[in-house]
Structure formats: C-alpha cells, structure tokens
C-alpha positions as a Markdown table, in Angstrom:
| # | Residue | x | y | z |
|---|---|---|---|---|
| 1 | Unk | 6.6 | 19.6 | 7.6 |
| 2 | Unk | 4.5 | 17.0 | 9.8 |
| 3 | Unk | 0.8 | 17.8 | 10.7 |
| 4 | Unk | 1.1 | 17.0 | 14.4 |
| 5 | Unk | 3.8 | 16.6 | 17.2 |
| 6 | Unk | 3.9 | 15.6 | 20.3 |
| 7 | Unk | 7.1 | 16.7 | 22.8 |
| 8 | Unk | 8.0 | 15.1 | 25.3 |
| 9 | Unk | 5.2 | 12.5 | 25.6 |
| 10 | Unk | 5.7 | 9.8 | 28.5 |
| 11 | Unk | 5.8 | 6.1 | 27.4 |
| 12 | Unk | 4.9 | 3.4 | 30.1 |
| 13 | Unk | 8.6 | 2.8 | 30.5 |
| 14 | Unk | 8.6 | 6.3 | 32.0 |
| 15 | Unk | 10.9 | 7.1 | 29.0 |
| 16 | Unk | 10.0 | 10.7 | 26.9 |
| 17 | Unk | 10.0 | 11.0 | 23.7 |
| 18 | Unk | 8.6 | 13.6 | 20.7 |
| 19 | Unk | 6.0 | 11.4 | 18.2 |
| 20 | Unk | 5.7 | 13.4 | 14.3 |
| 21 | Unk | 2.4 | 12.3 | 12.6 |
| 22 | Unk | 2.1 | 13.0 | 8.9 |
| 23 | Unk | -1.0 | 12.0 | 6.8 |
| 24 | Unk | -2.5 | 9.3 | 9.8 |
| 25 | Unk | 0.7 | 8.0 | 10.2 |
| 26 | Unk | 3.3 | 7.8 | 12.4 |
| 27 | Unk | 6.0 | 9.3 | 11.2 |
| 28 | Unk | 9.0 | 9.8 | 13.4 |
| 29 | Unk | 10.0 | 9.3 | 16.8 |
| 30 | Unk | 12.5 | 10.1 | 19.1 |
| 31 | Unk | 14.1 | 13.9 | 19.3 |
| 32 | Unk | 12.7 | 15.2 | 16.7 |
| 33 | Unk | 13.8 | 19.4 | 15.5 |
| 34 | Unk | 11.4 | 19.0 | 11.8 |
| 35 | Unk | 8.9 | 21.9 | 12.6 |
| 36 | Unk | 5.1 | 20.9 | 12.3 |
| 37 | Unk | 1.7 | 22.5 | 11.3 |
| 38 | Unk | 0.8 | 22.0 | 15.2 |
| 39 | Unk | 3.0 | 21.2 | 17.9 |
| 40 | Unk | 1.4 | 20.5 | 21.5 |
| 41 | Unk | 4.2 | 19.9 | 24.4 |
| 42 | Unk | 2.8 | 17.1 | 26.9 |
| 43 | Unk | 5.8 | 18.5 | 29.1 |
| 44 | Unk | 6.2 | 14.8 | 30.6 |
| 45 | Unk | 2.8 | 15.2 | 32.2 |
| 46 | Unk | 0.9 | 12.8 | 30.0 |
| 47 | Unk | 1.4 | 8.9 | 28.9 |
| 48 | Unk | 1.4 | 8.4 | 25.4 |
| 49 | Unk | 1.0 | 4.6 | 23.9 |
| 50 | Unk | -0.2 | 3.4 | 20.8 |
| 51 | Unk | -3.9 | 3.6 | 20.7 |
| 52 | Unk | -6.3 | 1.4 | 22.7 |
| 53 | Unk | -7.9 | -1.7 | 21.0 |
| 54 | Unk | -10.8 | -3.2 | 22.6 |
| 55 | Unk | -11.1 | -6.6 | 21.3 |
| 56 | Unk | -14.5 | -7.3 | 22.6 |
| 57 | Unk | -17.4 | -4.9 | 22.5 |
| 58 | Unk | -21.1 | -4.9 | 21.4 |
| 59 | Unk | -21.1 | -1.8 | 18.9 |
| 60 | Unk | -24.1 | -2.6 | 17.2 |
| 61 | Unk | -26.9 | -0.2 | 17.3 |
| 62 | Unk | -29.7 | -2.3 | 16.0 |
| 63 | Unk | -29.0 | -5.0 | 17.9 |
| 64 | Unk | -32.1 | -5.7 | 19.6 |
| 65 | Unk | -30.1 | -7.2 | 22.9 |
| 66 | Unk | -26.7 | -5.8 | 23.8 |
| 67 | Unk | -26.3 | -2.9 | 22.0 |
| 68 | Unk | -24.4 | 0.5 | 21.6 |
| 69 | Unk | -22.8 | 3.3 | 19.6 |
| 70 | Unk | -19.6 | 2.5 | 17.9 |
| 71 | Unk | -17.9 | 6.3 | 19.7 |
| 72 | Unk | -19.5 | 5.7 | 22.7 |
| 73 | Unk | -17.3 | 2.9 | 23.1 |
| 74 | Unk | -14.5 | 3.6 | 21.5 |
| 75 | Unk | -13.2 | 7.3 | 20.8 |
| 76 | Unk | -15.2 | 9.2 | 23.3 |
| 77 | Unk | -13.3 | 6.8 | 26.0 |
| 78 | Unk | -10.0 | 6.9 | 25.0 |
| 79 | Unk | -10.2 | 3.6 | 22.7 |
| 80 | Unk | -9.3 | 4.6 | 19.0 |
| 81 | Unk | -10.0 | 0.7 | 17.3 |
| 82 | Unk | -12.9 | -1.3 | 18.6 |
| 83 | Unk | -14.1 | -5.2 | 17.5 |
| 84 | Unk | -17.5 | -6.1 | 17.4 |
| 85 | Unk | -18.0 | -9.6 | 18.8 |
| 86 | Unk | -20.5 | -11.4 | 17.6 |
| 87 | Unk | -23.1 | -9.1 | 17.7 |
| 88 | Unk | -24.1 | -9.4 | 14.0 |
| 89 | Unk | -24.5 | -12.5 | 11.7 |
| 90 | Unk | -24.1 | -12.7 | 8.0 |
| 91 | Unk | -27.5 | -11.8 | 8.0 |
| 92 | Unk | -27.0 | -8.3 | 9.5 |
| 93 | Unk | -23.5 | -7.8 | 8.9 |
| 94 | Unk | -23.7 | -5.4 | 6.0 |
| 95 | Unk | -26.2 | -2.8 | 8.0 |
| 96 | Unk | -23.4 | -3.0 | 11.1 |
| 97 | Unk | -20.2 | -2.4 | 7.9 |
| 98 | Unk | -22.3 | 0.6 | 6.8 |
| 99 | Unk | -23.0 | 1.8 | 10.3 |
| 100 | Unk | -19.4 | 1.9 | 11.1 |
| 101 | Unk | -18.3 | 4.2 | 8.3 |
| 102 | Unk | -19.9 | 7.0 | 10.2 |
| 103 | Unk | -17.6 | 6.3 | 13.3 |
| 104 | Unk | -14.5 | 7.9 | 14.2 |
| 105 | Unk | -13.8 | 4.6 | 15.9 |
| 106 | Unk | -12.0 | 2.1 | 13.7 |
| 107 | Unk | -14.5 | -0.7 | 13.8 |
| 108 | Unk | -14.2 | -4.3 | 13.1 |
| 109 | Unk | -16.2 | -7.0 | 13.6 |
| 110 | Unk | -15.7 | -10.9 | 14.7 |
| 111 | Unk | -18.8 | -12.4 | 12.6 |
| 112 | Unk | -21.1 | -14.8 | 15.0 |
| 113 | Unk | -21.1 | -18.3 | 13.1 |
| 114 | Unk | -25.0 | -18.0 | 13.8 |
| 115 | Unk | -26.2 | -15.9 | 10.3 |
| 116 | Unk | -29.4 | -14.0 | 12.9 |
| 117 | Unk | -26.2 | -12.7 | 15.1 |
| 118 | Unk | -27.6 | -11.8 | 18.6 |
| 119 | Unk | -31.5 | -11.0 | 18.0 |
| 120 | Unk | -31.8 | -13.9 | 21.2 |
| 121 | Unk | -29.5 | -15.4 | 23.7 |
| 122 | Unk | -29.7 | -18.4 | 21.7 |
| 123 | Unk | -28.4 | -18.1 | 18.5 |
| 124 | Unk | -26.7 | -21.3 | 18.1 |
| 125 | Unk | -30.0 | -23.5 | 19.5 |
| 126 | Unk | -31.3 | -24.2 | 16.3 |
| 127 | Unk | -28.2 | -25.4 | 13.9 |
| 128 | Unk | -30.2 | -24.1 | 10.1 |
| 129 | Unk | -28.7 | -21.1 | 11.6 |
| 130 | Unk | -25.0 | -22.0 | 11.5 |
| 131 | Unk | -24.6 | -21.8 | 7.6 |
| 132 | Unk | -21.2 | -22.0 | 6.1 |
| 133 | Unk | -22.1 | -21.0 | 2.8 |
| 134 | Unk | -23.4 | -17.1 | 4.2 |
| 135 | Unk | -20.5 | -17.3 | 6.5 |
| 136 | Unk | -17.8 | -17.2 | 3.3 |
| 137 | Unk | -20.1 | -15.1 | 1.4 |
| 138 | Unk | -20.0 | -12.2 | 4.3 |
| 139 | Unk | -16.1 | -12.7 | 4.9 |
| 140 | Unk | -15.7 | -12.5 | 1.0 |
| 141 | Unk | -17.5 | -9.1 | 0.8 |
| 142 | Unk | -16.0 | -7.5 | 3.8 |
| 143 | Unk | -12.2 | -9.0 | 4.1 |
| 144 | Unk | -11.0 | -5.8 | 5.5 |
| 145 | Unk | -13.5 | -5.6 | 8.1 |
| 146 | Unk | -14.4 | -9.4 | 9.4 |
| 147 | Unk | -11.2 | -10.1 | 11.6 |
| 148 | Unk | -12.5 | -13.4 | 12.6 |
| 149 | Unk | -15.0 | -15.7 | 13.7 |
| 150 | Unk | -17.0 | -15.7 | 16.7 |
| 151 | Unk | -18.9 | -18.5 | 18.9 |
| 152 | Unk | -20.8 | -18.5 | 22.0 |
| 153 | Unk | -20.3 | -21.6 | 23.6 |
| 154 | Unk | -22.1 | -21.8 | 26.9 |
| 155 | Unk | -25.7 | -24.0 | 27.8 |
| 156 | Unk | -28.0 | -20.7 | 27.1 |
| 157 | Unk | -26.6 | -20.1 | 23.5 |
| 158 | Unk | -25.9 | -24.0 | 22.3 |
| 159 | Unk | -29.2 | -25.5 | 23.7 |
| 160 | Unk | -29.3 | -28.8 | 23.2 |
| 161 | Unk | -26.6 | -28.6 | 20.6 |
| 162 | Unk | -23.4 | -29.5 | 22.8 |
| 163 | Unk | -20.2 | -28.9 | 21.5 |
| 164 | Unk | -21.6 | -29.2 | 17.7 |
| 165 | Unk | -21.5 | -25.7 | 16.9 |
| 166 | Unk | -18.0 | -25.0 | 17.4 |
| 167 | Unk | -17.0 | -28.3 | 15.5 |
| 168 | Unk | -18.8 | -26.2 | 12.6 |
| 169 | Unk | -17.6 | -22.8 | 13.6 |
| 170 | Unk | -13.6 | -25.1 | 13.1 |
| 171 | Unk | -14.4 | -26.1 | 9.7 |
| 172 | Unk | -15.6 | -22.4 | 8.6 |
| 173 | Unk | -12.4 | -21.1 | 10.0 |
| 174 | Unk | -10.4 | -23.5 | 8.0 |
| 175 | Unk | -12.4 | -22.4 | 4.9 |
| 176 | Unk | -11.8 | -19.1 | 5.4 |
| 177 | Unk | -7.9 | -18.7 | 5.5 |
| 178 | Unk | -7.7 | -19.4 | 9.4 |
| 179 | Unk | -9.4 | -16.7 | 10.9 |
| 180 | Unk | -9.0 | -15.8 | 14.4 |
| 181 | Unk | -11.5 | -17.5 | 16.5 |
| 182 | Unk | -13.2 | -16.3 | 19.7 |
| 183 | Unk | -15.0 | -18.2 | 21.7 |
| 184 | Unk | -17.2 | -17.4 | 24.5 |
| 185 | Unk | -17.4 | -19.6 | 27.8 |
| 186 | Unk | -19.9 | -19.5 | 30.0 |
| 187 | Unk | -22.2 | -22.3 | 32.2 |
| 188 | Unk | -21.9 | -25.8 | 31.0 |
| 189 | Unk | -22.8 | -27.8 | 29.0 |
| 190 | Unk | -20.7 | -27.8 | 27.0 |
| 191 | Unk | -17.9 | -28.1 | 29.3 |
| 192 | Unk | -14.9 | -26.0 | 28.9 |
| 193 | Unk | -12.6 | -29.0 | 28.9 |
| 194 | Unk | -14.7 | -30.2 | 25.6 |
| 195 | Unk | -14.3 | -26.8 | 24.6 |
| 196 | Unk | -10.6 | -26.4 | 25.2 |
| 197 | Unk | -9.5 | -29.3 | 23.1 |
| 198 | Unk | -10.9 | -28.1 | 19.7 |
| 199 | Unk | -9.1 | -24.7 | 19.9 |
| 200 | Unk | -5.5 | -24.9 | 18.1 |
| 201 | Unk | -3.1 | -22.0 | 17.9 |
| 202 | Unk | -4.3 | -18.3 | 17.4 |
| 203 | Unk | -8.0 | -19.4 | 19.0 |
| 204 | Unk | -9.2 | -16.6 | 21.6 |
| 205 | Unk | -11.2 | -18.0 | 24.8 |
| 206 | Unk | -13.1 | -14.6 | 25.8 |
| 207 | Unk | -14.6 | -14.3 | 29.5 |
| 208 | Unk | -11.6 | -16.5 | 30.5 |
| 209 | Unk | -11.5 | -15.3 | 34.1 |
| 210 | Unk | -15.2 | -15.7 | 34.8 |
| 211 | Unk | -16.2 | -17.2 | 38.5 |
| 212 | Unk | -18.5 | -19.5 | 36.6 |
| 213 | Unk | -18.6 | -23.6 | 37.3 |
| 214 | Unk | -17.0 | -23.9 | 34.1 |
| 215 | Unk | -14.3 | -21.8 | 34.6 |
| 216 | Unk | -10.7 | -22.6 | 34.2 |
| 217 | Unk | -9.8 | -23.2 | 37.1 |
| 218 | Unk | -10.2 | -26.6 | 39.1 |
| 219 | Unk | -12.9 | -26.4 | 42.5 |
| 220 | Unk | -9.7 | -26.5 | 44.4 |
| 221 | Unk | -7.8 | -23.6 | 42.6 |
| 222 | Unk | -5.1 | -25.1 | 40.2 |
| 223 | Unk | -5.6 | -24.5 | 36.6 |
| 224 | Unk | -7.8 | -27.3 | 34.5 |
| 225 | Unk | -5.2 | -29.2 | 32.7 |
| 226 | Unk | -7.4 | -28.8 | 29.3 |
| 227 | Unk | -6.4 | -25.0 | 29.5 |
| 228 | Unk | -2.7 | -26.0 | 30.7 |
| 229 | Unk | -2.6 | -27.8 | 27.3 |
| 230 | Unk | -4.2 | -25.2 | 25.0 |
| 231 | Unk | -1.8 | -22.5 | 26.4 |
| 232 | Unk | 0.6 | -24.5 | 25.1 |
| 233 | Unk | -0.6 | -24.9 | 21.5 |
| 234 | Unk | -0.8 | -21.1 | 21.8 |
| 235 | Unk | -4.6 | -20.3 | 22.9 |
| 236 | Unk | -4.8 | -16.7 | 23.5 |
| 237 | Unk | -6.8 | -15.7 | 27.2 |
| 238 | Unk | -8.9 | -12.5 | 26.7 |
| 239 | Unk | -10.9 | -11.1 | 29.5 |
| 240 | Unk | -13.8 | -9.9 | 28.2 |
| 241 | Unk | -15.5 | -8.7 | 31.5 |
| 242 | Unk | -18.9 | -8.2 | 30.7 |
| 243 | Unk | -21.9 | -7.8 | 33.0 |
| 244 | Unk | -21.6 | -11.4 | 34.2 |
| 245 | Unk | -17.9 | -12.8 | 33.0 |
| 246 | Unk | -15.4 | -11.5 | 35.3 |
| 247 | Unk | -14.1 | -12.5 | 39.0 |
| 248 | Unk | -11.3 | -10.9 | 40.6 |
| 249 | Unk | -10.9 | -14.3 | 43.1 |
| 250 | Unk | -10.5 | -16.0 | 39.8 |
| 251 | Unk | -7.9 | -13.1 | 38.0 |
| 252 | Unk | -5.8 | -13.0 | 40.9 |
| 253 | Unk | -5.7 | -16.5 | 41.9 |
| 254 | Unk | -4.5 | -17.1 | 37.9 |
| 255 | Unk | -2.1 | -14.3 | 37.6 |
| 256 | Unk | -0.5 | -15.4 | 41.0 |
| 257 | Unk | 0.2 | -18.8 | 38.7 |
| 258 | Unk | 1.2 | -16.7 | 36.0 |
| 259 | Unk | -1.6 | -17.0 | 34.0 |
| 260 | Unk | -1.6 | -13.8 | 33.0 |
| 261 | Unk | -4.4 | -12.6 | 30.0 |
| 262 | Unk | -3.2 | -12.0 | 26.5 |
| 263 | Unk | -5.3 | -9.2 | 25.8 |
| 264 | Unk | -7.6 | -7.4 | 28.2 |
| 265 | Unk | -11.2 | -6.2 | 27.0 |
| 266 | Unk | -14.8 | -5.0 | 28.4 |
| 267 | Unk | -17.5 | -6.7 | 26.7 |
| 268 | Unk | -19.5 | -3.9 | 26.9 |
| 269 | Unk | -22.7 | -2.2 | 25.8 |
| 270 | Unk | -25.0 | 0.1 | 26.7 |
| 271 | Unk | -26.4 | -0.8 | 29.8 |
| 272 | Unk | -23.0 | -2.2 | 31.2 |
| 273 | Unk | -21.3 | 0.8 | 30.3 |
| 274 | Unk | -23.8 | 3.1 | 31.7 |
| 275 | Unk | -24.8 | 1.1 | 34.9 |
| 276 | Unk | -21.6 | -0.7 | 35.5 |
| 277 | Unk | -19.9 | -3.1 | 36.3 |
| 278 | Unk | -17.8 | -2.1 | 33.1 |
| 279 | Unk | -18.2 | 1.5 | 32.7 |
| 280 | Unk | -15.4 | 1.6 | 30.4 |
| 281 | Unk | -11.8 | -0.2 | 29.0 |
| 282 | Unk | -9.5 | 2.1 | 31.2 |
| 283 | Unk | -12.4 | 0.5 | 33.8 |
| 284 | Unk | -11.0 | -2.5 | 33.3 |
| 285 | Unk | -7.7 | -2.0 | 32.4 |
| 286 | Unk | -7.4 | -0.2 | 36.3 |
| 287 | Unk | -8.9 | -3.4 | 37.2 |
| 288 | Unk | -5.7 | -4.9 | 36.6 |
| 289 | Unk | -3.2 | -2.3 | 37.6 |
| 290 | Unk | -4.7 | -3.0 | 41.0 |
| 291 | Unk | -4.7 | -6.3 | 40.5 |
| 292 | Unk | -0.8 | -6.3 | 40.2 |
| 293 | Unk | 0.0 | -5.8 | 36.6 |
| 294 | Unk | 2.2 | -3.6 | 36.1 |
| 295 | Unk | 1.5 | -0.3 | 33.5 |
| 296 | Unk | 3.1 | -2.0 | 30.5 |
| 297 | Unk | 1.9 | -4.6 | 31.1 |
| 298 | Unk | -1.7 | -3.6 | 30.8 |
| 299 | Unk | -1.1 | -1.2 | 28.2 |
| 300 | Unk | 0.6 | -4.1 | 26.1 |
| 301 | Unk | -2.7 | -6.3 | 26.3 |
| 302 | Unk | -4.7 | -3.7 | 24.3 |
| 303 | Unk | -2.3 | -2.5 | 22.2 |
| 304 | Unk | 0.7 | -5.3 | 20.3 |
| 305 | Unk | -1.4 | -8.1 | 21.8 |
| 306 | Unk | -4.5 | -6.9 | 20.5 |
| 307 | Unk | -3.1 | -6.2 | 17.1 |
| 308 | Unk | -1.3 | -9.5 | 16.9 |
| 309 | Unk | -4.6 | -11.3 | 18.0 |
| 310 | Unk | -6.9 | -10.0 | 15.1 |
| 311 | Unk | -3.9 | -9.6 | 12.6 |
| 312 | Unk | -4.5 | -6.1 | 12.9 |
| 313 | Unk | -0.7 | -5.5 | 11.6 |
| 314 | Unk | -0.5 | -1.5 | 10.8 |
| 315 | Unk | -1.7 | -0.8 | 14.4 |
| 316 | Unk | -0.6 | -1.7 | 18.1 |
| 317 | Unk | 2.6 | 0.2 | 18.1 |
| 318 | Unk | 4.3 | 3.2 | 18.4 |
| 319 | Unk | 6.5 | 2.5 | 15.3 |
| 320 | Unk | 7.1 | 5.1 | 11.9 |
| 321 | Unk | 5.1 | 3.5 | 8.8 |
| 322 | Unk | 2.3 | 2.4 | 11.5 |
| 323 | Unk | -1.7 | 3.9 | 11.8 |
| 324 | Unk | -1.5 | 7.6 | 14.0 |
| 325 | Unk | -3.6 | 5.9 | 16.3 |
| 326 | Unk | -2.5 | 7.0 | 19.6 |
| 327 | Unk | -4.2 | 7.3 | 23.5 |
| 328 | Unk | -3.2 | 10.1 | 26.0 |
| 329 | Unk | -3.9 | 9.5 | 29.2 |
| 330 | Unk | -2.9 | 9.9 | 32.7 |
| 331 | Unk | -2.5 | 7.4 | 36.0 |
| 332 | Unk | -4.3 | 9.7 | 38.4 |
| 333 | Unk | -3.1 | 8.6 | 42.1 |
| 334 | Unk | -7.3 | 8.5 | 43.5 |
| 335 | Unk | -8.4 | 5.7 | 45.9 |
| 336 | Unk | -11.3 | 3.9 | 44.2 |
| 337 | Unk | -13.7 | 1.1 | 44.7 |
| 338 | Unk | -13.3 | -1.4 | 42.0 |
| 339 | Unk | -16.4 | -4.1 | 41.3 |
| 340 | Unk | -16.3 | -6.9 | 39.1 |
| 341 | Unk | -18.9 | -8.9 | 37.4 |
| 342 | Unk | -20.1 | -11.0 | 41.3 |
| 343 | Unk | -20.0 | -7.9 | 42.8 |
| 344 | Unk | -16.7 | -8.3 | 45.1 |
| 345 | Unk | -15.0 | -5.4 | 45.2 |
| 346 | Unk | -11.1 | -4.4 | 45.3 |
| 347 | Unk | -10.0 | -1.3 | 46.4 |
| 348 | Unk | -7.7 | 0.4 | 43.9 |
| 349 | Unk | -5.1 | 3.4 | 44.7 |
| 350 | Unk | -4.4 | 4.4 | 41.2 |
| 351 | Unk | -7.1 | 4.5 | 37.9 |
| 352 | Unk | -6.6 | 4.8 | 34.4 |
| 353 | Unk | -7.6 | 8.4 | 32.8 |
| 354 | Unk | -7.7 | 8.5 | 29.1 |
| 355 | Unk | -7.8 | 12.1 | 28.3 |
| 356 | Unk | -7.5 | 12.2 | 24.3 |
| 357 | Unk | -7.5 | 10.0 | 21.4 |
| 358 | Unk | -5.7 | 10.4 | 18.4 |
| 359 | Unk | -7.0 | 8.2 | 14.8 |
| 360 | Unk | -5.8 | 8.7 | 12.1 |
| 361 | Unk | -4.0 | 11.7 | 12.8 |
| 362 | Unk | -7.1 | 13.3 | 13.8 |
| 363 | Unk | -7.4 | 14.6 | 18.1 |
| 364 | Unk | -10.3 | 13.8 | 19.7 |
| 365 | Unk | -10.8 | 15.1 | 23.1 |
| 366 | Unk | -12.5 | 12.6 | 25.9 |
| 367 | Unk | -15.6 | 13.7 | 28.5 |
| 368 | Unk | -12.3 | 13.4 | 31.0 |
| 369 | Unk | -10.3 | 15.1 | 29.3 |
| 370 | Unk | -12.1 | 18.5 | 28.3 |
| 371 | Unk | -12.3 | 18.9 | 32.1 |
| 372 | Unk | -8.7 | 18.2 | 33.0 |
| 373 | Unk | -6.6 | 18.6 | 30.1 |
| 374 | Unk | -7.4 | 21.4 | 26.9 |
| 375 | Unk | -5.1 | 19.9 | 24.1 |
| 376 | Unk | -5.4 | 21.8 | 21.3 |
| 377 | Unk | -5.7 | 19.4 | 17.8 |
C-alpha cells in the first residue's frame, strides 16, 4: 500500500495523471488502482511538477549581510530544494551544514572560494582569504552537501584583484572532482569578456540578465561574442534576480535571440524577499511566463535543469525511483504589476501560485495555499 496519492494531478503539458509516493519516493505513475494510506483527488484543478529547486538563495541565518531562514525560502513558498550561494566560507560552513538539518527544505550549499564567506561585500579583496587547502578540507567533510563552488566576480568583491580569484577558484574546482562553478557578474572590472573565457563546460554565470555595463549583451543589443563562445563549450545562464541583477529590457531582448536561461533563480534573502523586488521563486518564475516562456518551459529551469546543474541526480523529475519532492500549484489568470531589479515594470496577465509542497513524502501546506486550497497530508 503507498503512503500518498495524488489523482488526477495536471502536468504542464496539460496531461493528468495519478502520482503513488511510498517511503519519500516516487513510486508509480500513471493510472494507478493500488489503494493508499491517503489519497487526495486534485480533480484536474491543480499542476503537479517535480519539486521547485532554487539554485541561488542566501539561506544563511548568521550571515551578517544577506541573510534568511532556510523554510522561509524554500518550503513555506512552494520550493522543496534550495542552494546556498556563497553565503558561507569554509570558515562558516559547518555552522550553516548544522543549521540546515533543522529545515524541511533540502538545503545545499555552493561554498564561496573566500574561507570568511559573506561577512563584507568584499570577500575576495584580500587573496589570504582564498585558501585551497580549507576549501578541500570543507568539500571533504560535507560531499553530500557542497554542490559546488562559488565566486563573485564583479569590482566591489575582487578589489584590486582582477580576474585572479577565479583563476584560483579554476584550480580548486579541478582539485575537487570538477565541481559546478557559479559565478557572479556584476560592474567591471573584471570584465565579463575576461570572465567568460575561463569558464569551460558545466560553469554557471549567475545574474546573467543584469542591465549592468558588463552585461552580456553588446551597447548596441547583440550578444558579446565571449558569451556566444562559452554557450558553446556548454556555460550554463542562471538568472539569479536579486535586489540589483535583473532587467527585463535585457531578458527579453536575449530570449527574442534565443538566449533563453538554463535555470531560473531569485537570489534572495530577507530584505528582498520581504520588500521586493523578489518576493519569491514563483515571483520570478511569473516573471518569465510573462515574459513569453511558455509553462514548461519555466517549470523545466527549476526542476531537470536545476538538478542537472548541481548533479542533483535523485531529484528534478517526476520519475519512479526519484526523491517525493513535488510542488502544487496553480496559474491563477490575475493581472499584475511585475518589477525587476531597475524598477521597470511589465504587466503580467497570469502568476504563479504554489499552493503545497511535498519533500520527502511529507505535505506541507504554503501561506497561499491554506487560504485557497485545504489539502489534507
């Protein structure tokens, strides 16, 4: 007998299906007659995808700059696997690993080449910071939970240190099995052209449709030929919206070319989640609905393309054998105002609603959903 299953759950091919969850895993689906300890029929009324990753948060309580609470983020919004990035060092990295243990929220983190993490904007000015030696020690005690590396590359963080730091942040990647690495881009210098042709297959640029100088796109529109190249070699574009890192001239002058993000991620924390412009993932994932992705497309960049990003290979998908990690939610037809990070605004007929999130096998209700939906877990 499964614990849980869902009838006639909508996928974002419109399709319906019944998903069986046994022990936090996904055990069967399709039409499915096997009776379960509790059954809930979404009666077609409800999309059903593979649980939310958000590839770029700040989930760090202690952090004394951008800072939050790993549910806040992640399973009281709908978002059932969140990944830290950057926000601790090796330094700090074993207070955030116990921290997270606490969570509902699957939590991982992308450890900041710095070892201080981010107690300052610029953790990468003074280079005794960036220290192989505690980087490999960290990834050797947490191998489950450090996904990859992470390396803020823009004038504020680097200082006077150019492009140096992410030579080093290359060599520790190498010596630590090729770990994903995401780098940040931001003002200049360095310039994102230096920037672009050090990353090799697998590397993540994060903010990559910021309305910056340094952006990847040319003053007159066309795409720098320095990100033309590493798209090729297989550079992965994650949006990472942030208070300050997203333009929707830039998104829909890049998706009109086809440039289209791999993955699609807030960059959030406390005060941008609270005061905006990010408020939340399904935020941001509306952000691009209205943009002109369409729902698959979306839900893919933070599901499969999250999970094939950070390796993450027993989540992403709505496949028997995989993590029960699963998001309900709703496209609720309501006109709203959509802001990005330079305050332009697009206006948006149809937003994101994540009513419930399932981890593990275990239902979790959202703030949205206890007032529009009452699914009983």
């Amino acid at each position: 007998m499964f614990d849980l299953l869902l009838r006639h759950a909508r996928l974002t091919d419109d399709t319906l299906t019944d998903i069986a969850i046994h022990d936090g895993k996904i055990a069967a689906l399709g039409e499915i007659s096997t009776p379960a300890h509790n059954t809930i029929d979404l009666n077609g009324d409800v999309y059903v995808s593979a649980g939310w990753i958000d590839s770029h948060v700040h989930c760090y309580p202690n952090s004394p700059i951008y800072h939050d609470e790993p549910d806040s983020v992640g399973i009281a919004t709908g978002v059932t696997t969140v990944i830290d990035a950057g926000s601790t060092g090796a330094d700090d990295v074993d207070d955030f690993y116990n921290i997270t243990r606490q969570a509902a929220t699957d939590v991982y983190a992308l450890l900041n080449i710095s070892r201080v993490g981010l107690i300052a904007q610029n953790e990468l000015a003074n280079m005794t910071n960036v220290d192989a030696d505690a980087v490999a020690q960290a990834v050797a005690r947490y191998p489950d939970f450090i996904v990859g590396l992470k390396a803020r590359m823009s004038s504020s963080v680097v200082g006077d240190n150019g492009i140096t730091p992410l030579e080093h942040a290359k060599a520790m990647q190498k010596q630590n099995g090729d770990l994903p690495l995401m780098v940040h881009i931001g003002n200049n210098p360095p310039n994102l052209d230096e920037i672009a042709e050090l990353l090799s297959t697998g590397d993540i640029i994060t903010h990559c449709y910021n309305g910056k100088p340094n952006r990847i796109l040319t003053p007159s529109g066309e795409l720098r030929a320095s990100i033309t190249s590493a798209l090729k070699r297989g550079v992965r574009l994650d949006v990472g919206h942030g208070t300050a890192s997203f333009s929707f001239e830039v998104a829909k002058r890049a998706i009109a070319m086809g440039i289209l993000p791999h993955t699609i991620s807030s960059d959030i924390y406390c005060r941008n989640r609270i005061n905006g412009p990010v408020g939340s993932l399904a935020s941001v994932m509306s952000k691009f609905l209205a943009i002109g992705l369409s729902l698959p497309q979306v839900v893919e960049c933070v599901t499969a393309n999250a999970a094939d990003g950070l390796r993450l290979a027993h989540k992403g998908r709505l496949k028997p054998g995989l993590d029960a990690d699963l998001t309900l939610f709703t496209v609720k037809r309501q006109p709203t105002l959509l802001t990005d990070a330079e305050n332009d605004s697009l206006q948006a007929e149809h937003i994101l609603v994540p009513l419930a999130a399932i981890r593990a096998g275990k239902g979790y209700m959202t703030e949205q959903g206890s007032t529009e939906h009452a699914f009983n877990f």
